[in-house]
mmJSON file of the N, C-alpha and C atoms, coordinates in Angstrom:
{"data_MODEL":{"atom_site":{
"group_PDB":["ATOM","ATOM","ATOM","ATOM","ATOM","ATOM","ATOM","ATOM","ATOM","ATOM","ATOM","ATOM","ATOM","ATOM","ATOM","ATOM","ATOM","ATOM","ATOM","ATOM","ATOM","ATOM","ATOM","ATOM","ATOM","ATOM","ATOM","ATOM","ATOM","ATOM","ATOM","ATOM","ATOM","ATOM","ATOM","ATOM","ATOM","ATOM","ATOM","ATOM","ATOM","ATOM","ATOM","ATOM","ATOM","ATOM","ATOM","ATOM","ATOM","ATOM","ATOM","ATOM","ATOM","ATOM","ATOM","ATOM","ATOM","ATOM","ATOM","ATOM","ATOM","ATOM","ATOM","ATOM","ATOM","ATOM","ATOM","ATOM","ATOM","ATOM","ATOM","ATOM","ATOM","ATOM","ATOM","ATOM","ATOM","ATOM","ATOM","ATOM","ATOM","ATOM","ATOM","ATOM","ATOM","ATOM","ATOM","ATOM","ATOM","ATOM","ATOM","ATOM","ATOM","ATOM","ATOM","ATOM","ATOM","ATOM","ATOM","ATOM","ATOM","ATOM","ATOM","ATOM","ATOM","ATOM","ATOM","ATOM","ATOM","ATOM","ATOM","ATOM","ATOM","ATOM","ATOM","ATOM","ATOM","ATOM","ATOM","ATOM","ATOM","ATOM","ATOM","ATOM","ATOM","ATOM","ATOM","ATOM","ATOM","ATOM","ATOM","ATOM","ATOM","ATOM","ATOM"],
"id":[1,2,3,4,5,6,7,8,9,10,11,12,13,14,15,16,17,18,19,20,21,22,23,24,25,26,27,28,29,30,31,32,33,34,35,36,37,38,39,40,41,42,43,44,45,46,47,48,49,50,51,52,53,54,55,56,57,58,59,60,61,62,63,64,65,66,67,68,69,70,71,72,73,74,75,76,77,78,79,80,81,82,83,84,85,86,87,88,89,90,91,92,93,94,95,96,97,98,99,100,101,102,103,104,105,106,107,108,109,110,111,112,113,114,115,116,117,118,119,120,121,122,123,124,125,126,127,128,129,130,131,132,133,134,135],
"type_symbol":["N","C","C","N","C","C","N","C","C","N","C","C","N","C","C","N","C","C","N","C","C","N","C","C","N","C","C","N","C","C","N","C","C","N","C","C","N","C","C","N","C","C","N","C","C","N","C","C","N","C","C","N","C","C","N","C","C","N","C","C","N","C","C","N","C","C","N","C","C","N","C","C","N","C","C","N","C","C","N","C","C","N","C","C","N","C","C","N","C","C","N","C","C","N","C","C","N","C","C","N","C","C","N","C","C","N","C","C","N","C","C","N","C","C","N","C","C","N","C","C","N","C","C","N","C","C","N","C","C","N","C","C","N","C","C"],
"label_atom_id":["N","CA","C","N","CA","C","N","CA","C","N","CA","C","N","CA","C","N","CA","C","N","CA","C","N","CA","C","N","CA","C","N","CA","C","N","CA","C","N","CA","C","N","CA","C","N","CA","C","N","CA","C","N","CA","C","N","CA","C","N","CA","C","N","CA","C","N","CA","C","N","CA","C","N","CA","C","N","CA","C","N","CA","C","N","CA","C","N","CA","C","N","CA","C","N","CA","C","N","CA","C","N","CA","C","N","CA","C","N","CA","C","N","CA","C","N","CA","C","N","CA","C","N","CA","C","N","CA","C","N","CA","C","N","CA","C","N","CA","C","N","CA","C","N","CA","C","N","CA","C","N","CA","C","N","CA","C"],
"label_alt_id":[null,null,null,null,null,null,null,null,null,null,null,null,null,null,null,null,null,null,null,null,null,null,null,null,null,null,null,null,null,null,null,null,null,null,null,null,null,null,null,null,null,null,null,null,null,null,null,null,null,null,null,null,null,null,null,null,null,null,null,null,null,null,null,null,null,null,null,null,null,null,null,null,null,null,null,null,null,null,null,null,null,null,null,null,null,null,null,null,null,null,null,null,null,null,null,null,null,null,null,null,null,null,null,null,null,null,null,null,null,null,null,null,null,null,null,null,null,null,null,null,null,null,null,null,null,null,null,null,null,null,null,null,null,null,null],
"label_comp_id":["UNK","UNK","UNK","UNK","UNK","UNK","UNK","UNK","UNK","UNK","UNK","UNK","UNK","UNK","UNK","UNK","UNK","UNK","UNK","UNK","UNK","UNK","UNK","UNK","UNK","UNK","UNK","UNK","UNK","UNK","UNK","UNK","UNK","UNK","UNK","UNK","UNK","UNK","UNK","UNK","UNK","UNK","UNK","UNK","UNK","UNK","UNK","UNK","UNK","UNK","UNK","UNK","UNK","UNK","UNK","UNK","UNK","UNK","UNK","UNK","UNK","UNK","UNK","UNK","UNK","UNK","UNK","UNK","UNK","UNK","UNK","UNK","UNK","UNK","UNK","UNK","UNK","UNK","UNK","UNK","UNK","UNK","UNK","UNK","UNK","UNK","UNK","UNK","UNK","UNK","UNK","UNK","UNK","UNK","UNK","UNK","UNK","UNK","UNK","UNK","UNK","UNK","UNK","UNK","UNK","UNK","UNK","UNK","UNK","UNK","UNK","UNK","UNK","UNK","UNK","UNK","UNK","UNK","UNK","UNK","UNK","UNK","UNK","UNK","UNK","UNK","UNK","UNK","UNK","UNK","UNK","UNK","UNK","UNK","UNK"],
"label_asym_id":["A","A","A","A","A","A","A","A","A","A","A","A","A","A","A","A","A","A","A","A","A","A","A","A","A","A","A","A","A","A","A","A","A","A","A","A","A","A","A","A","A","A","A","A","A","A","A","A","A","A","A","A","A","A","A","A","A","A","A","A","A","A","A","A","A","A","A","A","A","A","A","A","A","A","A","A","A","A","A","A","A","A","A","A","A","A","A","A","A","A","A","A","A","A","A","A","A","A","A","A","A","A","A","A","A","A","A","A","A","A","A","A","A","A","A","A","A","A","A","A","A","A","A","A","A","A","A","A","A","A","A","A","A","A","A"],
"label_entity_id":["1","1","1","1","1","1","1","1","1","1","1","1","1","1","1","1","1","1","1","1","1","1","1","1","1","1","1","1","1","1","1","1","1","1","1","1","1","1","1","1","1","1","1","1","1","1","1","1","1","1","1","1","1","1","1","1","1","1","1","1","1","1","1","1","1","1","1","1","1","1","1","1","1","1","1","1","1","1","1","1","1","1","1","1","1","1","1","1","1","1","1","1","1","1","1","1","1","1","1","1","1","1","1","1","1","1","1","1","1","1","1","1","1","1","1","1","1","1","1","1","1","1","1","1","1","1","1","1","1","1","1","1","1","1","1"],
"label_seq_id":[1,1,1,2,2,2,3,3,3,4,4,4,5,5,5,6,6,6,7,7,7,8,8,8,9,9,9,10,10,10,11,11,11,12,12,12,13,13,13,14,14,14,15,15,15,16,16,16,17,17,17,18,18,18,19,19,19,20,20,20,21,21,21,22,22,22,23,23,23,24,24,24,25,25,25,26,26,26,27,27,27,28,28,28,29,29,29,30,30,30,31,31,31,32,32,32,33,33,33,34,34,34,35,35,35,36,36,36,37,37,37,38,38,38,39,39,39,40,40,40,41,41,41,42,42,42,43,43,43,44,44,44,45,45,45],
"pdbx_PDB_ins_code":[null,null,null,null,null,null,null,null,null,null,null,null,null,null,null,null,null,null,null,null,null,null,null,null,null,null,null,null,null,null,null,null,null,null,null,null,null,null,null,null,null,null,null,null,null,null,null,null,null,null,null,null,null,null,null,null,null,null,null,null,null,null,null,null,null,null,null,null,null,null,null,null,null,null,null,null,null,null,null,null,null,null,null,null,null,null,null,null,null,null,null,null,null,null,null,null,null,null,null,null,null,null,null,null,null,null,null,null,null,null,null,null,null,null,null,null,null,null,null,null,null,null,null,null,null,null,null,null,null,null,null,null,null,null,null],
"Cartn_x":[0.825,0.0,0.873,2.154,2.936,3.359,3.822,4.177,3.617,2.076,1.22,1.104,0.934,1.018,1.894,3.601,4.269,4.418,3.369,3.968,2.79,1.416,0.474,1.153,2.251,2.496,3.173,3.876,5.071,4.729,3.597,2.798,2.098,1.625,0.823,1.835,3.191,3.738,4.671,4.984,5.488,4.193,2.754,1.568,1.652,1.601,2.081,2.891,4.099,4.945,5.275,4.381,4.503,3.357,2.501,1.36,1.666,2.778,3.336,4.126,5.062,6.031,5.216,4.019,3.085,2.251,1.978,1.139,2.55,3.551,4.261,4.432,5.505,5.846,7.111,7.66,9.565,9.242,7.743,7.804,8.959,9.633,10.171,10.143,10.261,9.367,9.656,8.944,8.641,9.418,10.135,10.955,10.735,11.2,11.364,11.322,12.213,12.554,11.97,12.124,11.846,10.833,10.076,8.582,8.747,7.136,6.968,7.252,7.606,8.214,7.146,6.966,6.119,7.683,7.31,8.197,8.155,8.746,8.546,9.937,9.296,10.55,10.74,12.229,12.788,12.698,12.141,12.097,10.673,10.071,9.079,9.337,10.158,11.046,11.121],
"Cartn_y":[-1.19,0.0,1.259,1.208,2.556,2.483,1.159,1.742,2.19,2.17,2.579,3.997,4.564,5.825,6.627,6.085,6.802,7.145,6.044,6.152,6.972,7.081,8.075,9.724,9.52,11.144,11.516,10.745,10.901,11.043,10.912,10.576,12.203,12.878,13.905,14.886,14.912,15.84,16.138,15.126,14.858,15.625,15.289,16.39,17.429,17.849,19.498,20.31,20.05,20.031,20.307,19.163,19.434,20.579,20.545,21.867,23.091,23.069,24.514,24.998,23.99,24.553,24.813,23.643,24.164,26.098,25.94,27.324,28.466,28.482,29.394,29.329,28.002,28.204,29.132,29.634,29.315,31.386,31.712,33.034,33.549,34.895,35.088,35.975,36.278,36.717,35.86,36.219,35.266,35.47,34.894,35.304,36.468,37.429,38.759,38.447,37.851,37.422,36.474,36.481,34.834,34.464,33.477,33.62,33.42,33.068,33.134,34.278,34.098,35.515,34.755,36.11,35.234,35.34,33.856,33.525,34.354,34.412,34.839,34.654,34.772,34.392,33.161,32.784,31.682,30.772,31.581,31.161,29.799,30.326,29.244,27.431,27.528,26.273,25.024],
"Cartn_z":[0.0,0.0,0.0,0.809,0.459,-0.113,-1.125,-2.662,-3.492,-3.812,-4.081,-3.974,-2.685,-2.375,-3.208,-2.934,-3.56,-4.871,-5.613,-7.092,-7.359,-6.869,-7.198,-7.124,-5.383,-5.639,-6.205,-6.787,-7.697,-9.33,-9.623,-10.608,-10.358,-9.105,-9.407,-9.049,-8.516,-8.824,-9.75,-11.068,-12.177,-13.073,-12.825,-13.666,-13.058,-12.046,-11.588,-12.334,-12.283,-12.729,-14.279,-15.059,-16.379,-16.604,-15.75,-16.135,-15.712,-14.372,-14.636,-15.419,-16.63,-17.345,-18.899,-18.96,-20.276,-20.094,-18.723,-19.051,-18.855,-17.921,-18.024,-19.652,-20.205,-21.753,-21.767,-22.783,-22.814,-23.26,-23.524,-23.991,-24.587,-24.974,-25.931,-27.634,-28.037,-29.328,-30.347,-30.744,-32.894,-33.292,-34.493,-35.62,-35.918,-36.226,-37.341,-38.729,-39.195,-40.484,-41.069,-42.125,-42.995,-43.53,-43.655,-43.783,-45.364,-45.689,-46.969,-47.883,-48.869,-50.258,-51.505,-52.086,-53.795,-54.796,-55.018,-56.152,-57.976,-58.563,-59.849,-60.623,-62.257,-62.899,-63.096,-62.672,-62.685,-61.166,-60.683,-58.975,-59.134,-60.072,-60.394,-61.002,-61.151,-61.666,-60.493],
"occupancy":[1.0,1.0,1.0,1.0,1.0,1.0,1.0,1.0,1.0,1.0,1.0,1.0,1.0,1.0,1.0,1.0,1.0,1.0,1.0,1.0,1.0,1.0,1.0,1.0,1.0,1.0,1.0,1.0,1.0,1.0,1.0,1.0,1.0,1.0,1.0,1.0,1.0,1.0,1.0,1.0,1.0,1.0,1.0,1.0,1.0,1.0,1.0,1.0,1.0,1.0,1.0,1.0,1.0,1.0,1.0,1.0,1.0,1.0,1.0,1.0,1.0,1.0,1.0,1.0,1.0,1.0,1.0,1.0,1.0,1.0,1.0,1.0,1.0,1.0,1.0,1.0,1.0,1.0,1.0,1.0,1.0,1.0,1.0,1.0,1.0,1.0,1.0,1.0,1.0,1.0,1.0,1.0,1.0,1.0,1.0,1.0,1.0,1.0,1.0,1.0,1.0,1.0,1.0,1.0,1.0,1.0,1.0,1.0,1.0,1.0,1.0,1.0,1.0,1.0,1.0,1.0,1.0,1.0,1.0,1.0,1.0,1.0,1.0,1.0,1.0,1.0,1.0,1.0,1.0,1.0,1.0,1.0,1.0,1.0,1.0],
"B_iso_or_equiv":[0.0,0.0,0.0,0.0,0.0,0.0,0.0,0.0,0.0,0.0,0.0,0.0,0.0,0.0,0.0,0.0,0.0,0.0,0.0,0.0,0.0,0.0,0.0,0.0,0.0,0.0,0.0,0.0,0.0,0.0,0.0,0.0,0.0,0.0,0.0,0.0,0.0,0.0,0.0,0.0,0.0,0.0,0.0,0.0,0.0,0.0,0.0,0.0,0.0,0.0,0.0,0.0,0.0,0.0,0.0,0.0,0.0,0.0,0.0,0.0,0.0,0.0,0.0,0.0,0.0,0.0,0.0,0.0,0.0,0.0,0.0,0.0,0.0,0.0,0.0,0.0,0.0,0.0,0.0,0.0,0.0,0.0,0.0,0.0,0.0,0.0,0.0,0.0,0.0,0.0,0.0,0.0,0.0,0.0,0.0,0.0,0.0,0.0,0.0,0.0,0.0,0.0,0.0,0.0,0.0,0.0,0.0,0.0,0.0,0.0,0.0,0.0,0.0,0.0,0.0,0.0,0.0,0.0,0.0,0.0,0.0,0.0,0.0,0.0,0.0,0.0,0.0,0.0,0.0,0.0,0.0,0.0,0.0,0.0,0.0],
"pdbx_formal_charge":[null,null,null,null,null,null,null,null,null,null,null,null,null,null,null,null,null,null,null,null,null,null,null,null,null,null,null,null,null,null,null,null,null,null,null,null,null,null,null,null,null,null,null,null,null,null,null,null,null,null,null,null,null,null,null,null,null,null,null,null,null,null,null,null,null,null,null,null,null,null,null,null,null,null,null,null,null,null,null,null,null,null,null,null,null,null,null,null,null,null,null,null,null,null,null,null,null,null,null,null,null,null,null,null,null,null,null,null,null,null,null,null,null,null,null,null,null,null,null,null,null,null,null,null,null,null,null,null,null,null,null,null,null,null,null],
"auth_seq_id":[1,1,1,2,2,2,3,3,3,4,4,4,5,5,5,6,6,6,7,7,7,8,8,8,9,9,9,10,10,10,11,11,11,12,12,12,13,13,13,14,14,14,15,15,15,16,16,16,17,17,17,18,18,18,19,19,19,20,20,20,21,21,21,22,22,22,23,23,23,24,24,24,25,25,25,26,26,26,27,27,27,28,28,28,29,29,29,30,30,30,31,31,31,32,32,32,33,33,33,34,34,34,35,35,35,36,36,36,37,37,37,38,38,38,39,39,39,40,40,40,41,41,41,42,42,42,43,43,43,44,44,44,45,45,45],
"auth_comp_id":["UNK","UNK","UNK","UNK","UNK","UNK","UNK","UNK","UNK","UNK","UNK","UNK","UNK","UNK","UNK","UNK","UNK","UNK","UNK","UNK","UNK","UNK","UNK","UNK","UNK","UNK","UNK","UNK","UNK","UNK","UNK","UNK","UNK","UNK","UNK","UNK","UNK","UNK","UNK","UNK","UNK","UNK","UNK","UNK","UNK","UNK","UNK","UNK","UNK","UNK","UNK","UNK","UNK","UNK","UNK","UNK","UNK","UNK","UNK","UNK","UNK","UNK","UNK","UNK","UNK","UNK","UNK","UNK","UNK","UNK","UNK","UNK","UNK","UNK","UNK","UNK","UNK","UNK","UNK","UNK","UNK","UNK","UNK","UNK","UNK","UNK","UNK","UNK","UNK","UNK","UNK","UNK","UNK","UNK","UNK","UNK","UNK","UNK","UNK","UNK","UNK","UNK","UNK","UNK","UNK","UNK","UNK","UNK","UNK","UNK","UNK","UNK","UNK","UNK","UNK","UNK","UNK","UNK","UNK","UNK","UNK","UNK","UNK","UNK","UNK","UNK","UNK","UNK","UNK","UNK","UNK","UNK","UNK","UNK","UNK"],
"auth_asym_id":["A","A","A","A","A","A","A","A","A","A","A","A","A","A","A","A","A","A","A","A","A","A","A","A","A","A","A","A","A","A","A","A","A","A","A","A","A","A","A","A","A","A","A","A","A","A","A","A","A","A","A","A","A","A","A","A","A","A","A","A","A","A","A","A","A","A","A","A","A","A","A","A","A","A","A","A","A","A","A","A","A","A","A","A","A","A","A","A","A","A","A","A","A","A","A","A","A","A","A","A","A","A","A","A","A","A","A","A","A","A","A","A","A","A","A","A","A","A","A","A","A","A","A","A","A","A","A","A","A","A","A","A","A","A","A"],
"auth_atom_id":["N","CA","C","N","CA","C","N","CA","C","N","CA","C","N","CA","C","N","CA","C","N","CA","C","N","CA","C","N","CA","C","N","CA","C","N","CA","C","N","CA","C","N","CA","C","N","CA","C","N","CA","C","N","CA","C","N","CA","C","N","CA","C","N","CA","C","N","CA","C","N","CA","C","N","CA","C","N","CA","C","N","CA","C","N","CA","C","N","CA","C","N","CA","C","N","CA","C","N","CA","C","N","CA","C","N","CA","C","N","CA","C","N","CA","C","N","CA","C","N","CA","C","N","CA","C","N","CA","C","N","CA","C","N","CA","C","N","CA","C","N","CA","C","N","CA","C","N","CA","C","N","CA","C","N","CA","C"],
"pdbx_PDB_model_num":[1,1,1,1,1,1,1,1,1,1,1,1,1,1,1,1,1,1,1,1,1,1,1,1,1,1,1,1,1,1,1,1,1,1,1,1,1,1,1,1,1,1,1,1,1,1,1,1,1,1,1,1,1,1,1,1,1,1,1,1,1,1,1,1,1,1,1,1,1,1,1,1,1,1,1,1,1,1,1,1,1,1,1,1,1,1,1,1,1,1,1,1,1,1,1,1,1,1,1,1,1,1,1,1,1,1,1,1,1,1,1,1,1,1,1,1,1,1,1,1,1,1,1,1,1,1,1,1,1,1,1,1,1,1,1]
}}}
């Protein structure tokens, strides 16, 4: 039975855990650059 125990809390503070690092998230900004361009010319090839 206390192995039991332990692997449940170990189990709900391993989901804690992953749900505080999903809603914080790594934030940061977007790319600037890059992104889609329209092709033309020879770029169409």
């Amino acid at each position: 039975m206390k192995l039991l125990r332990r692997a449940l809390l170990a189990l709900g503070l391993a989901g804690l855990v992953a749900a505080v690092v999903r809603v914080r998230g790594t934030g940061g900004t977007p790319p600037q650059g890059g992104g889609w361009r329209e092709l033309t010319g020879p770029d169409l090839r």
